[in-house]
N, C-alpha and C positions, 0 to 999 in steps of 0.2 A: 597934589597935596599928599605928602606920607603924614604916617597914622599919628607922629607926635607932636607936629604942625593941626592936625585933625584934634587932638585930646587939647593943647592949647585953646583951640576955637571953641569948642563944648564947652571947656571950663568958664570963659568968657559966658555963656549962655547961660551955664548956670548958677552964676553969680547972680545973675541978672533977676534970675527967677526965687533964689532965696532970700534969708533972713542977712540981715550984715553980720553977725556976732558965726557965719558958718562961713570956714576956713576949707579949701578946695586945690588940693594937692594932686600933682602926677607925679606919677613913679615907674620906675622900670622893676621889674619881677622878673629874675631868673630861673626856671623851671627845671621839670627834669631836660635832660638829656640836652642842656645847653639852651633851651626855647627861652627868648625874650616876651615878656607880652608885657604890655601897658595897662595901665590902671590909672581910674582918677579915683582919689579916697576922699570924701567929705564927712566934713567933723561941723558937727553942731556946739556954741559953747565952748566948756572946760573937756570935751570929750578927748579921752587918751588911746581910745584905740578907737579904728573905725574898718569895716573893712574895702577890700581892691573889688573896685567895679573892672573887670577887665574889658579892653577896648577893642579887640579885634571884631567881633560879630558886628558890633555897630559901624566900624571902620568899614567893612564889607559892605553892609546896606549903603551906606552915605555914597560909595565906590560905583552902585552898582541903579542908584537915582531912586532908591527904595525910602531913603530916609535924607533931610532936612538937619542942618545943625544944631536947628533948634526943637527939632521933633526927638534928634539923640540928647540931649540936653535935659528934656522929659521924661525920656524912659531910662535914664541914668540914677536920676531924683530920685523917680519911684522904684526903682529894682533898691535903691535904699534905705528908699521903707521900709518896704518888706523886707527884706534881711534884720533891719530895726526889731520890727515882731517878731521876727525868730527867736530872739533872744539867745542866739549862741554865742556865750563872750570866750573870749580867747584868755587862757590860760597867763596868767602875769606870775603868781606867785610860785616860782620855782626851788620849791622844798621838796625834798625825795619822797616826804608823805604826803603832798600834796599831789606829786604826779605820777607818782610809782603805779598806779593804777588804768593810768592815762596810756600809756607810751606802750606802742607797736611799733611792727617791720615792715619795711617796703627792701619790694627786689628792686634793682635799676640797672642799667649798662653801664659797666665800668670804665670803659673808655671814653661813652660820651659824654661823662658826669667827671670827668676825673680830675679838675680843677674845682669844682664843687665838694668830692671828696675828699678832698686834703681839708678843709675847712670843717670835719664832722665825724665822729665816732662811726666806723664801720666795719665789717668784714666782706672779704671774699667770698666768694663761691663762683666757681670756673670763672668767666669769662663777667659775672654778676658781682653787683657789692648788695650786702645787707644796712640798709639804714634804718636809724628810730626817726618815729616825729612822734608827736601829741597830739593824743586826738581834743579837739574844742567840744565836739557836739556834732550830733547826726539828728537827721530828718527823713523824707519818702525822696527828696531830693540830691542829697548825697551827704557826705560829711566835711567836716572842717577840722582840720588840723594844720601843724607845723612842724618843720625839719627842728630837728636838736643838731644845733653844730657845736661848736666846742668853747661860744660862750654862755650856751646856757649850760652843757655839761658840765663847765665849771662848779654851778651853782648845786650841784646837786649831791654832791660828795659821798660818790660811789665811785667803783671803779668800773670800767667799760664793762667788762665780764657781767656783774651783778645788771649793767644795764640792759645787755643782750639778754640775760636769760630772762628777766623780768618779762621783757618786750617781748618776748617770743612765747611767754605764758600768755602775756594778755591777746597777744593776735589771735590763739587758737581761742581764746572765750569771746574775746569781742568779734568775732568775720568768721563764726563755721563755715567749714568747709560745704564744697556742694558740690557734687560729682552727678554729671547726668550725660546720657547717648546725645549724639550732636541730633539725630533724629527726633529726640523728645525736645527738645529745646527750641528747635525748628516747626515742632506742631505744634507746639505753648506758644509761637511768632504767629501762626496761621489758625489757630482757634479751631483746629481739628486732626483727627488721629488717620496714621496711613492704615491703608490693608495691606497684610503681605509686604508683598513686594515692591509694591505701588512707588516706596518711595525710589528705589534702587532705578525703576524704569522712568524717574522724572529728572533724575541727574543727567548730564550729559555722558557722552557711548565712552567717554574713554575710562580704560581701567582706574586707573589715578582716581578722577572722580567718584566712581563707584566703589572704592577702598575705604571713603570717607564715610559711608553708610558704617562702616566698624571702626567712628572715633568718636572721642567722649569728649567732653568740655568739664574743667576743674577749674573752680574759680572760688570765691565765698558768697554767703548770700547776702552781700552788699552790691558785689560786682564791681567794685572800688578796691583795687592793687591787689587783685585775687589771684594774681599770679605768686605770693608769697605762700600761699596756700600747699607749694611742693616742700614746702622748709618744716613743715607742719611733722612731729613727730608719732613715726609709724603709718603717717598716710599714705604714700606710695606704696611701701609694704603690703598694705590692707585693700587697695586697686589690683593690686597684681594679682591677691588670692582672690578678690572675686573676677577676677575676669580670667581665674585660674592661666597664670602664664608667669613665667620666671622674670621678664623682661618689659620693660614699657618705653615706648618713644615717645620722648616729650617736644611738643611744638609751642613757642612761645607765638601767641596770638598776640600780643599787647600785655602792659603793665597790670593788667586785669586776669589774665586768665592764661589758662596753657589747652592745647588740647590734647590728647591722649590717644594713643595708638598704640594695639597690643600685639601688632605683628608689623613687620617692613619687609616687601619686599626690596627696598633700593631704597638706598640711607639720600642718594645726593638726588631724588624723587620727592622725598619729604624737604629737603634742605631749599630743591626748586622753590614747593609749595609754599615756604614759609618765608621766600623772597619777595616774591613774587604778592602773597599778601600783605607783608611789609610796606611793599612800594605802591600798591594799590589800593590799599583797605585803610592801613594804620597811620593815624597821627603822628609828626615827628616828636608831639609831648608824650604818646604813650607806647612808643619804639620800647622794647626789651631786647631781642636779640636775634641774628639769623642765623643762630647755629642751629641744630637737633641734637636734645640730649636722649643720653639710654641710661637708663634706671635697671639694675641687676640687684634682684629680691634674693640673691642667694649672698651677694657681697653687702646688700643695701646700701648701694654707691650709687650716685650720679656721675654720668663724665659726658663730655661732649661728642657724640658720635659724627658729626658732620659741619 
């Protein structure tokens, strides 16, 4: 059975289980970086917007004899609910003063995105585009928003420019930045602090590894597209004078975050490292890029080093 044969059968189930006046839709969801995922959306009623229960976790379970059609059928229902109680409604009325306040940046890969991109207000940056969405509502669980493509820009009767600079105010108020040692970040995971050296002697003997004791992680304190966080004016600038160094290599970890290195010995070392995590670590929804970039606090330029 593939997943959209699987979201059909659920949907059958939870028919079964609701009211008749609730209408129960699949959809497909195009994501970053090309990612398809499924959704079944249920509306209660006159309801006009509802949101995508996406289907792949439960697809897995059902795959793997963890879950029942009709035990996914249940936990579809109720993950409904609850989203219900949130009360995060999504944004309908598209006035400039109604959402001028709303609308931030997300970084994403130009290449992988770039049939998406033609469909939506953006800029470059190297080998990255800059997009808006909307944010709906945040909770302790993450946030909700949506892409601005170029029919709701329509709506909004500004020019791109006015929309960039806006979005790019509200990113740095709504997602401060958060700049911390990969060390401290790594004892706030383990609920305790190193001695010394302690931590340098629990990494593995290779140099490479031991380098990493002198990298930082920049991200915002949502941890949600905190890699837009380099676009942030003056911030790199303000990294460099504290870790007193002309230069910074930046490593994209995910659409979340970058990490920071204030020295290289060997540019196609880091370039490994950040393949290599890539292929191993990172989701293909939240791929950013395998290059390394270098940050010059004398030029305050970005360019791609690797």
């Amino acid at each position: 059975m593939d997943i959209e044969t699987f979201c059909r059968e659920v949907m059958k189930c939870i028919q079964e289980i609701t009211d008749r006046d609730t209408s129960i839709d699949m959809q497909k969801v195009y994501k970053n970086n090309g990612i398809c995922l499924y959704s079944i959306v249920i509306r209660s009623g006159n309801e006009q917007c509802a949101p995508n229960i996406y289907m792949e976790d439960y697809f897995q379970q059902y795959k793997m004899g963890r879950m029942s059609l009709s035990q996914a059928a249940y936990e579809v229902v109720e993950q409904r609910e609850r989203l219900k109680t949130e009360k995060i409604e999504p944004v309908t009325d598209f006035r400039w003063e109604v959402i001028k306040d709303k609308v931030f940046c997300r970084l994403v890969n130009r290449q992988r995105n770039r049939q998406k991109l033609e469909t939506m207000p953006r800029m470059e940056y190297l080998d990255l585009a800059v997009t808006c969405r909307i944010l709906h509502g945040s909770d302790g669980m993450g946030i909700a928003s949506s892409e601005i493509t170029y029919d709701e820009f329509d709506l909004l009767g500004v020019t791109e420019e006015e929309l960039f600079r806006q979005a790019e105010q509200n990113t740095e108020r709504l997602f401060p930045a958060e700049f911390k040692s990969l060390v401290s970040v790594i004892e706030n995971m383990l609920g305790r602090q190193f001695e010394s050296d302690e931590f340098v002697k629990m990494v593995p003997g290779s140099e490479e590894w031991r380098n990493k004791v002198n990298m930082y992680v920049l991200t915002n304190t949502a941890g949600i597209n905190g890699a837009a966080v380099i676009l942030y004016s003056g911030m790199l600038g303000q990294i460099a004078k504290q870790l007193k160094t002309d230069t910074l290599y930046l490593l994209p970890s995910s659409t979340h975050e970058f990490m920071v290195v204030p020295e290289c010995g060997s540019i196609e070392d880091l370039k490994k490292m950040v393949t290599e995590a890539n292929r191993i670590a990172v989701t293909g929804l939240e791929f950013l890029s395998d290059h390394v970039y270098r940050y010059d606090r004398k030029t305050n330029m970005v360019e791609i080093a690797g």
